[in-house]
NUGUDO-528609 format. One record per residue (C-alpha): residue number from 1; residue in three letters; x negated, y negated, z. Coordinates in steps of 0.2 Angstrom, whole numbers, plus 5000, padded with zeros to 4 digits. Each point is the difference from the previous one (the first is absolute). Example, Ala and Ser with C-alpha at 12.3 -4.5 7.8 and 13.67 -1.06 7.14 Angstrom:
2
(site 1 ALA (4938 5022 5039))
(site 2 SER (4994 4983 4997))
END
This chain:
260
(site 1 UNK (5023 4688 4785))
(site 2 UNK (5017 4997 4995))
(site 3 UNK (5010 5016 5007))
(site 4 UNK (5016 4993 4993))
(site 5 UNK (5001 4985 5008))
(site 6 UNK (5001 4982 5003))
(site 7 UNK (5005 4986 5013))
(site 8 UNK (4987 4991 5013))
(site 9 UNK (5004 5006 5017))
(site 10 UNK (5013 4991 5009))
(site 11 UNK (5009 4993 4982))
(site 12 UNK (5017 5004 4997))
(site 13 UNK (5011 4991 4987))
(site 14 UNK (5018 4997 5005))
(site 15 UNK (5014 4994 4990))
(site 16 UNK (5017 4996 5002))
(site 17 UNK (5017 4999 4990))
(site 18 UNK (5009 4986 5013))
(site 19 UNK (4999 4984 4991))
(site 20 UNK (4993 5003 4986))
(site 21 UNK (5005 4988 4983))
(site 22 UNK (4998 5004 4983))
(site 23 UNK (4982 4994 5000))
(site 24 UNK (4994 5010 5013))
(site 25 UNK (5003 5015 4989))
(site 26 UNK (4989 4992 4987))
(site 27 UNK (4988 4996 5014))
(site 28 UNK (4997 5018 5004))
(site 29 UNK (4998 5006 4983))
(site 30 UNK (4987 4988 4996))
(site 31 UNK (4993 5007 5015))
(site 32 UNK (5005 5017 4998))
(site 33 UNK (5001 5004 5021))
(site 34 UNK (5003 5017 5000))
(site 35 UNK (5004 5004 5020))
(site 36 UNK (5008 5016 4998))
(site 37 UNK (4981 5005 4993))
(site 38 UNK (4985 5005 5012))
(site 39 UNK (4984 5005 4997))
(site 40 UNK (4986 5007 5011))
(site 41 UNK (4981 4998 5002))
(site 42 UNK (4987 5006 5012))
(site 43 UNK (4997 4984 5005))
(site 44 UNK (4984 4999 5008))
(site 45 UNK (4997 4986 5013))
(site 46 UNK (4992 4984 4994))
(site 47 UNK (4984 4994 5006))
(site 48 UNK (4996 5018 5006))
(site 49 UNK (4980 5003 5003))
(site 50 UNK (5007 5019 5007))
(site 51 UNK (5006 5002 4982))
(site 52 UNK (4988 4995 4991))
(site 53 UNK (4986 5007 5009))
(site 54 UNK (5009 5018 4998))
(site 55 UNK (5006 4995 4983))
(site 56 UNK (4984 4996 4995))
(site 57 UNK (4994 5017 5006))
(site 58 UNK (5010 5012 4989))
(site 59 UNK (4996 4988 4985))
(site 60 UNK (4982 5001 5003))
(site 61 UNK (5001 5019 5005))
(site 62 UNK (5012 5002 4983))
(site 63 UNK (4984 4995 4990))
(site 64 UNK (4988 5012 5006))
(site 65 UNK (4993 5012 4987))
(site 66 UNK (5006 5017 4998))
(site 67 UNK (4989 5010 5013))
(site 68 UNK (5007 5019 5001))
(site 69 UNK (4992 5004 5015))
(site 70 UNK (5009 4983 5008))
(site 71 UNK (5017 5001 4995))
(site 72 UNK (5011 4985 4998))
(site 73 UNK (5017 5008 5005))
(site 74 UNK (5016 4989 5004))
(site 75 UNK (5013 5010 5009))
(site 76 UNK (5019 4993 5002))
(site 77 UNK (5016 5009 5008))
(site 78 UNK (5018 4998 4994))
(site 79 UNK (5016 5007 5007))
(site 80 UNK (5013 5010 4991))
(site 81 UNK (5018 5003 5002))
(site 82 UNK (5004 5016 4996))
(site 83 UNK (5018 5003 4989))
(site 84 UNK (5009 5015 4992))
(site 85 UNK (5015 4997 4988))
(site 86 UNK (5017 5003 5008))
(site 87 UNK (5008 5008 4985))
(site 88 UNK (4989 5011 4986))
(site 89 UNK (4995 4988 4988))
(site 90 UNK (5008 5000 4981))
(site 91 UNK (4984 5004 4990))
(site 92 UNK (4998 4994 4982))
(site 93 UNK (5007 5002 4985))
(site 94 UNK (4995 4992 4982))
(site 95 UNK (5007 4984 5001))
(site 96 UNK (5001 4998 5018))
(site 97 UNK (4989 4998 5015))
(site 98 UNK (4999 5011 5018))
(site 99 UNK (5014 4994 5009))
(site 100 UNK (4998 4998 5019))
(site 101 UNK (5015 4998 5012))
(site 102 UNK (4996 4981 5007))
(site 103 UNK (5001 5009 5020))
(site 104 UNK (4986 5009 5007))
(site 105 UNK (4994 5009 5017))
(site 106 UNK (4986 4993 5010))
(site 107 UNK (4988 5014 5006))
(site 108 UNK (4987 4990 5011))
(site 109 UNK (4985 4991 4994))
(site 110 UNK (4983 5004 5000))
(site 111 UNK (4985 4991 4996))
(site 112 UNK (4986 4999 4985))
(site 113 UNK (4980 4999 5005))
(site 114 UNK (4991 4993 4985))
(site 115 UNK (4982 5001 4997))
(site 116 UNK (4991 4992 4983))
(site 117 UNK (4983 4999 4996))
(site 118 UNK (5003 4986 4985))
(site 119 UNK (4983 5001 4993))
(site 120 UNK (5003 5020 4998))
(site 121 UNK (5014 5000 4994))
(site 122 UNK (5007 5011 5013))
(site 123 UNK (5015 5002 5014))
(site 124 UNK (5007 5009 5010))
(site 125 UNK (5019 5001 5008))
(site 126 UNK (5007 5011 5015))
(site 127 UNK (5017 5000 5008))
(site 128 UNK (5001 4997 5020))
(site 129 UNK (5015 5002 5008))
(site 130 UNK (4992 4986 5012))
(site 131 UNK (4989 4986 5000))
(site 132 UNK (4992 4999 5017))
(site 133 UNK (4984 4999 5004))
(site 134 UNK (4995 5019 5000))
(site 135 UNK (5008 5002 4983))
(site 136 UNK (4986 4987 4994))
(site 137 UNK (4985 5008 5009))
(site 138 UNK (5005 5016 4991))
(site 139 UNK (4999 4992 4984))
(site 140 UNK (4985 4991 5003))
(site 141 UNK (4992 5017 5006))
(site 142 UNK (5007 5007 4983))
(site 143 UNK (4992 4985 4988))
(site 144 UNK (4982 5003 5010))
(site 145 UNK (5001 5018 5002))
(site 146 UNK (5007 5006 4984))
(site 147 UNK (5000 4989 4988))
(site 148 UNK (4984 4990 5004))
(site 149 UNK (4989 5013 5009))
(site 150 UNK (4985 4995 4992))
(site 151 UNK (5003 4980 5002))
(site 152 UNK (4987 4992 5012))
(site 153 UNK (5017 4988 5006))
(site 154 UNK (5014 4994 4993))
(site 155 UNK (5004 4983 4997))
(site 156 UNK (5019 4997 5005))
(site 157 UNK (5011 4987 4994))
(site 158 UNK (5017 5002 5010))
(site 159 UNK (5013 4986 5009))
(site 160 UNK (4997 4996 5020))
(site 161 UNK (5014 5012 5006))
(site 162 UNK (4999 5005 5018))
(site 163 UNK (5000 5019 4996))
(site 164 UNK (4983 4995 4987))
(site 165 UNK (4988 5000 5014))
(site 166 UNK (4982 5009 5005))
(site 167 UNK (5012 5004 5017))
(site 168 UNK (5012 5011 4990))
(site 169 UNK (4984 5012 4996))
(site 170 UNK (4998 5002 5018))
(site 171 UNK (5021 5003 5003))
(site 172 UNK (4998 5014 4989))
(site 173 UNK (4983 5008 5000))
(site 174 UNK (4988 5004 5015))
(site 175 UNK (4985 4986 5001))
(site 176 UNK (4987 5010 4992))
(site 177 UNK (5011 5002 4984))
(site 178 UNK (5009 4982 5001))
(site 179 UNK (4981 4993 5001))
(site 180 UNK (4995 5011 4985))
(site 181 UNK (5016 4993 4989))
(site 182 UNK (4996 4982 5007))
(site 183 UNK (4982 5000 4995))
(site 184 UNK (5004 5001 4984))
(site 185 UNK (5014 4987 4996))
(site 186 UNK (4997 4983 4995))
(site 187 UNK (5015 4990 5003))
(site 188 UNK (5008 4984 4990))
(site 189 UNK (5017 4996 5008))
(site 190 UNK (5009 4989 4987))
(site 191 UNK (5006 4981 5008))
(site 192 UNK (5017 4998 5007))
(site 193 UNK (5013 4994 4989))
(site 194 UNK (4985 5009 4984))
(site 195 UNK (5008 5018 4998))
(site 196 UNK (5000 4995 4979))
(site 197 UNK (4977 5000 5005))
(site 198 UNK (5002 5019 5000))
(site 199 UNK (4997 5011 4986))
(site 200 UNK (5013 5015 5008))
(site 201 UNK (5015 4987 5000))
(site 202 UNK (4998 5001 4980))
(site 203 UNK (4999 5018 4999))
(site 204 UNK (5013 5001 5010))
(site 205 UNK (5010 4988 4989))
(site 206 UNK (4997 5012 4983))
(site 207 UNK (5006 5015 5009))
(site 208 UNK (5016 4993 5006))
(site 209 UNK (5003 4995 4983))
(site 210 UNK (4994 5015 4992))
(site 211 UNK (5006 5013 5012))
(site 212 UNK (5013 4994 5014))
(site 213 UNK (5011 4992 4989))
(site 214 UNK (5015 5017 5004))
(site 215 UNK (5005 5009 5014))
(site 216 UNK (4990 5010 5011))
(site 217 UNK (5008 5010 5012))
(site 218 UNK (4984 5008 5008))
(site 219 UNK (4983 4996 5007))
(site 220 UNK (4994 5019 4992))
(site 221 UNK (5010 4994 4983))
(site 222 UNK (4993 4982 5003))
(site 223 UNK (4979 5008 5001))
(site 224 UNK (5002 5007 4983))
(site 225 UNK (5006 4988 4994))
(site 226 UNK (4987 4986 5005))
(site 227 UNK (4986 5014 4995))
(site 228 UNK (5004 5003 4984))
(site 229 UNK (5000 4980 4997))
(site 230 UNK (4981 5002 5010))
(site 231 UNK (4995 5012 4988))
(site 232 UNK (5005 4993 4986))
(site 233 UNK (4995 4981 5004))
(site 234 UNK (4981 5010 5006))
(site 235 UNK (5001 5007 4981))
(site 236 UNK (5001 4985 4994))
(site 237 UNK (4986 4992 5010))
(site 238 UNK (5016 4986 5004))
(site 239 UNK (4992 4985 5008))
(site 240 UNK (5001 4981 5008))
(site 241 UNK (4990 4987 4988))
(site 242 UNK (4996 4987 5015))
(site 243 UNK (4997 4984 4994))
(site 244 UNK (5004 4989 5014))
(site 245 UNK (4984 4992 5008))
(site 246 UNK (4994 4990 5013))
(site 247 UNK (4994 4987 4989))
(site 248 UNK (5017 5000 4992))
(site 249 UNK (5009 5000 5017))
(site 250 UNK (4991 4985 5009))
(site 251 UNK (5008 4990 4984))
(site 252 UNK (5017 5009 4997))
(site 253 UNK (5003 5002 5019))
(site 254 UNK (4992 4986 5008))
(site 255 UNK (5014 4992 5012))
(site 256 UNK (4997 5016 5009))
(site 257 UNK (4981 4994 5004))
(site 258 UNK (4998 4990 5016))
(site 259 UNK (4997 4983 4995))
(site 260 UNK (4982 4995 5007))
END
């Protein structure tokens, strides 16, 4: 859950130097007040029967068995800031690293479309130069279509964005075909405030680390990139070991649970 992070909402520790004696400065390093230091959390809001109830069902859905012909796939989107180098970088030598001028150019952004079937082992990443909500019909269209042509549905695990909708089948596709596609989704929209609930956001994770760590100056230069990651990681049978449960929520987490 934590995503870097720290303070309740609404805290903020101030201190000043006005006034201050000589025990004061031993008073703050007992304490060890750090206000120049932040960190952030999805905080979710306390008391919260939406949360939980959606919580809940991504946990429970999570601990389905494996069914191949019912997918569990969780499906996540990232955006990209495309940068080239503004001076040919020094490449290496024995004894020295590449060297890279600290400047660059900016060349747009784009955005990353990530699908994962955790219990498979399997995932799939595309470059879109946008996110709207006909770019994520035409990867929803791909995942049933292509990839899982032979699924009875899928079960989709995603975040409650505007764009993630049964309505964006029908912006995109005529009626007949938005029906077909629509038929065969099962949707689990992750809580507000719960993005760490989905499978993808890890995946995600691992390939930022692994793969966008440099430079990218294109979205063509940026695809090959994130498939040879996809390929290798599917190689590997890579995956998410969930252990999180309800059970385990309803203790860990249980100042989110109305009180009743």
């Amino acid at each position: 859950m934590d995503r870097s992070s720290a303070h309740s909402p609404g805290d903020r520790t101030e201190y000043s130097g006005i006034g201050r004696t000589g025990n004061d400065s031993d008073d703050v390093k007992k304490t060890k007040l750090k206000p120049h230091l932040k960190k952030q959390w999805c905080i979710p809001a306390k008391s919260s029967s939406e949360f939980v109830a959606r919580m809940e069902d991504i946990l429970e859905t999570y601990a389905l068995p494996y069914d191949p012909e019912i997918p569990l796939i969780c499906m996540d989107e990232q955006p990209v800031q495309l940068l080239d180098h503004s001076r040919p970088a020094q490449q290496m030598k024995p004894g020295q690293v590449r060297r890279e001028d600290y400047e660059y150019v900016r060349k747009g952004s784009c955005s990353l479309f990530m699908f994962t079937e955790p219990l498979a082992g399997w995932r799939h990443v595309q470059a879109s130069e946008r996110r709207t909500k006909v770019d994520w019909s035409l990867q929803v269209q791909e995942l049933l279509e292509v990839h899982y042509p032979r699924a009875q549905w899928v079960r989709l695990v995603m975040d409650n964005l505007n764009t993630h909708t049964i309505s964006s089948l029908y912006e995109t596709f005529a009626p007949e075909q938005a029906l077909s596609l629509a038929k065969r989704l099962e949707i689990h929209y992750t809580p507000k405030h719960g993005s760490w609930l989905n499978m993808a956001e890890i995946e995600l994770s691992a390939l930022t680390i692994q793969c966008l760590s440099r430079r990218i100056a294109s979205m063509e230069e940026l695809q090959r990139e994130v498939t040879a990651w996809e390929v290798e990681r599917n190689q590997a049978q890579k995956s998410v070991d969930w252990q999180f449960t309800t059970e385990q929520a309803r203790g860990k987490l249980k100042h989110l649970y109305p009180e009743i």
